[in-house]
C-alpha positions as CSV (number, residue, x, y, z in Angstrom):
1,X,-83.6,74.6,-116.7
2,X,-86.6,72.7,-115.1
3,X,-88.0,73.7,-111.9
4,X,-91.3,72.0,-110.0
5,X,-93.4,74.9,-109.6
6,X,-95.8,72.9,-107.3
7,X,-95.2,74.9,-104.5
8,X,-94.6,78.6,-103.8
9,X,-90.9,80.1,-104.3
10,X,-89.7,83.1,-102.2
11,X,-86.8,85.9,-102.6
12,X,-85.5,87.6,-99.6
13,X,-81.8,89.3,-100.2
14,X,-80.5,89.9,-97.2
15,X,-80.9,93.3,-95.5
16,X,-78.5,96.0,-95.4
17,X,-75.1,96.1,-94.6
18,X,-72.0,99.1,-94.2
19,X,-71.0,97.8,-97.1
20,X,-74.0,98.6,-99.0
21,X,-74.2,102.3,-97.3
22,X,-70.2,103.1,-98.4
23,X,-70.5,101.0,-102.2
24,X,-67.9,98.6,-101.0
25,X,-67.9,95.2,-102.5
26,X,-68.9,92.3,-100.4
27,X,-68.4,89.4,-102.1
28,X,-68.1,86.4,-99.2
29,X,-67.1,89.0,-96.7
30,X,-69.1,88.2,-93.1
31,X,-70.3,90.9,-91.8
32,X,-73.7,91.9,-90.4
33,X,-76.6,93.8,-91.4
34,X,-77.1,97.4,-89.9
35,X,-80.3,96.9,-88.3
36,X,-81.8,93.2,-87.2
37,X,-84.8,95.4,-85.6
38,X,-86.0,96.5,-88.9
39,X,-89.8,95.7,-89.8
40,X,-90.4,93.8,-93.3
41,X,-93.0,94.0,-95.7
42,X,-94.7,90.7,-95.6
43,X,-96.9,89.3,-97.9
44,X,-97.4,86.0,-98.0
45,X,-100.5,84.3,-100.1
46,X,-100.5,80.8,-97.9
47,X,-99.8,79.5,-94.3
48,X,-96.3,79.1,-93.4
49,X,-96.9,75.9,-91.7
50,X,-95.7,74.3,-95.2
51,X,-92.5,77.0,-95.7
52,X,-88.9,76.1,-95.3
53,X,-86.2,78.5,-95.4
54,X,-83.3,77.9,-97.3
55,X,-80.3,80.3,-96.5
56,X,-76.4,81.8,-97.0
57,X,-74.8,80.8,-94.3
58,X,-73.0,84.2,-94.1
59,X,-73.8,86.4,-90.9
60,X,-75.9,88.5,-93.1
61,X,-77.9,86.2,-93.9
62,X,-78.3,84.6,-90.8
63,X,-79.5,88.1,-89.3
64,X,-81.9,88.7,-91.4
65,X,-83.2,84.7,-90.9
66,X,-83.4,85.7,-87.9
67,X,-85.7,89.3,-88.0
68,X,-87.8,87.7,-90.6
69,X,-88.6,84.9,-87.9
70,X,-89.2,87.4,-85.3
71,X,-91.4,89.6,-88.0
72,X,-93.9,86.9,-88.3
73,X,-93.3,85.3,-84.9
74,X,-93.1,81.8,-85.7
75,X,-90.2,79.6,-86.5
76,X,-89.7,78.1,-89.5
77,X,-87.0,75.2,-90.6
78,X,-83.6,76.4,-91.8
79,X,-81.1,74.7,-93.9
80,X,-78.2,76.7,-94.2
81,X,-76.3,75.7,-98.0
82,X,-73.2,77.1,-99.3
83,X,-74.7,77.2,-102.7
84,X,-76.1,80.3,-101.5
85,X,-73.4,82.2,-100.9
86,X,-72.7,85.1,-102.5
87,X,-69.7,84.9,-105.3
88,X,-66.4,85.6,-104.6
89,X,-65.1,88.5,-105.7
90,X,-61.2,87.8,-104.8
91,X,-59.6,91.2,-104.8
92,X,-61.9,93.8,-105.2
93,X,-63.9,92.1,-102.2
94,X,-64.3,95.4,-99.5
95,X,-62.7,97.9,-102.1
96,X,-65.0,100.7,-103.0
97,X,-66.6,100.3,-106.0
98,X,-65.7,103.4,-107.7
99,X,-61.9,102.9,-106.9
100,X,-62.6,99.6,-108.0
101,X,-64.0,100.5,-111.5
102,X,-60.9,103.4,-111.4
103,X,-58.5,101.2,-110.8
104,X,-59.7,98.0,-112.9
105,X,-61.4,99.4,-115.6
106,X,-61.4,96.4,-117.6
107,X,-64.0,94.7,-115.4
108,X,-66.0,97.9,-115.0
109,X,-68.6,99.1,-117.2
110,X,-70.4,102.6,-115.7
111,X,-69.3,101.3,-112.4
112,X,-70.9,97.5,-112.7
113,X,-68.9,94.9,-112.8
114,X,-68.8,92.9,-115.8
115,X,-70.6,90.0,-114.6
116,X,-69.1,87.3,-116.9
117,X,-65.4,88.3,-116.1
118,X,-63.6,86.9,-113.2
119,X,-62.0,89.0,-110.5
120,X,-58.5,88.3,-109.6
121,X,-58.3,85.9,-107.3
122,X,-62.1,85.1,-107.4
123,X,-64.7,82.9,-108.3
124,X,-65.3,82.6,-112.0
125,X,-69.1,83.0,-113.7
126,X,-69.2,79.5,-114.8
127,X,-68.3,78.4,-111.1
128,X,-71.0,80.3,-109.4
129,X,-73.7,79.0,-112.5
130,X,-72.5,75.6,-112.0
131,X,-73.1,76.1,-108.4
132,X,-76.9,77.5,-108.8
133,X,-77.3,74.6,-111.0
134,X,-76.5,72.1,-108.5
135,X,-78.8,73.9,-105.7
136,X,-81.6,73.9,-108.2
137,X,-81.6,70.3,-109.1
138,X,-80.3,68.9,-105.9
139,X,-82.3,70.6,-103.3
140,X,-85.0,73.4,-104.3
141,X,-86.6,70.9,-106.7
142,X,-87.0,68.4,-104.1
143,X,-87.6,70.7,-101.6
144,X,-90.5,72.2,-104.0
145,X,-92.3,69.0,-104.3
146,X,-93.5,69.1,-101.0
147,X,-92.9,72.8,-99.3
148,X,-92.9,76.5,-99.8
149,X,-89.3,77.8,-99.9
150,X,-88.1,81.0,-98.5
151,X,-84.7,81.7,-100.2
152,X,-82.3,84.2,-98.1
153,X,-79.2,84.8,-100.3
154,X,-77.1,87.7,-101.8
155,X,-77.7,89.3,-105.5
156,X,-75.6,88.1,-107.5
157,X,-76.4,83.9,-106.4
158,X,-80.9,85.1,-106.7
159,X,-80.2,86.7,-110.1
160,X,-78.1,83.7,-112.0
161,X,-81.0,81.1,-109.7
162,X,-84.0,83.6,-110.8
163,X,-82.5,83.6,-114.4
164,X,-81.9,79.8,-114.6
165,X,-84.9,78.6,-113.3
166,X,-87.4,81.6,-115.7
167,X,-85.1,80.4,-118.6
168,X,-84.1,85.0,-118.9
169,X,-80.8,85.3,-120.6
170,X,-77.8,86.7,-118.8
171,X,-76.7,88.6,-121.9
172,X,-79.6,92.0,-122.0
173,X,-80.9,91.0,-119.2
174,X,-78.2,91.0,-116.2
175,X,-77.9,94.9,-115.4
176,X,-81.9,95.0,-115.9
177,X,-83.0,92.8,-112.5
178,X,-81.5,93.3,-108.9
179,X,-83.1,92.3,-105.3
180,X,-83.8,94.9,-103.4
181,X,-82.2,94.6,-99.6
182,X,-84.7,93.0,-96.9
183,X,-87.6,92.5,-99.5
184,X,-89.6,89.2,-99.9
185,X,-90.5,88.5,-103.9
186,X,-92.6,86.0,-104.7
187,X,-91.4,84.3,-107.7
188,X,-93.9,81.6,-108.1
């Protein structure tokens, strides 16, 4: 896939929620991050004068928007897209991973979920690549041609944009990569 790298291109996965402290599975569940006062690590190589941020419009996300703006006391533009949000992981959204992986073994592999499956009831891989695809050629190439972009989003959605727009294949290459909560990466 073809991205503009004219400008600079940002990571931030939200930061941490209970449902990251207990292994539960999120999926599209809104709920909020543990601790909106916590400090980040920023390093940023330009002015933010020129950066937009681009988030999930999930409460988590929002949060975190909202202690990164506070972190570096200056307020950027936000466009909230549903692109973003995190996949949908139908039933085994809030079930404990391990029970999970017990209980559906099929879609487990030491505990992951098998990323190219579809949970019951959920959103299928293709879906959320199809998604990614649009974001990337509707709105973070245009976006790149004449900004820096901040992107605030959930794991899974960063991975399959990251992958996509570095041209990594999913196949040895999925269980190898994963955002850290309430980090900035610099991608480009």
């Amino acid at each position: 896939m073809s991205i503009k790298m004219k400008n600079h291109l940002y990571f931030l996965r939200h930061g941490k929620t209970i449902y990251n402290e207990k292994h539960l599975i999120t999926g599209q569940a809104d709920i909020s991050i543990l601790n909106t006062e916590e400090k980040m690590n920023i390093n940023l190589s330009q002015p933010l004068n020129n950066m937009i941020i681009l988030s999930s419009p999930l409460k988590r996300c929002q949060e975190t928007v909202k202690s990164f703006q506070q972190n570096i006391d200056y307020n950027l533009p936000i466009k909230y897209c549903d692109e973003l949000l995190e996949r949908n992981m139908g039933i085994f959204e809030e079930m404990e991973r391990k029970l999970a992986s017990e209980e559906y073994p099929i879609y487990f592999t030491d505990g992951k979920f098998k990323y190219y499956m579809t949970p019951p009831n959920g959103e299928s891989f293709y879906k959320v690549c199809v998604r990614a695809e649009l974001f990337i050629q509707k709105t973070l190439n245009e976006l790149l041609e004449s900004h820096d972009v901040l992107i605030c989003s959930h794991n899974q959605i960063m991975k399959i944009i990251y992958f996509k727009i570095m041209n990594i294949p999913f196949n040895d290459n999925w269980y190898e990569y994963s955002f850290i909560n309430n980090i900035i990466y610099k991608i480009f």
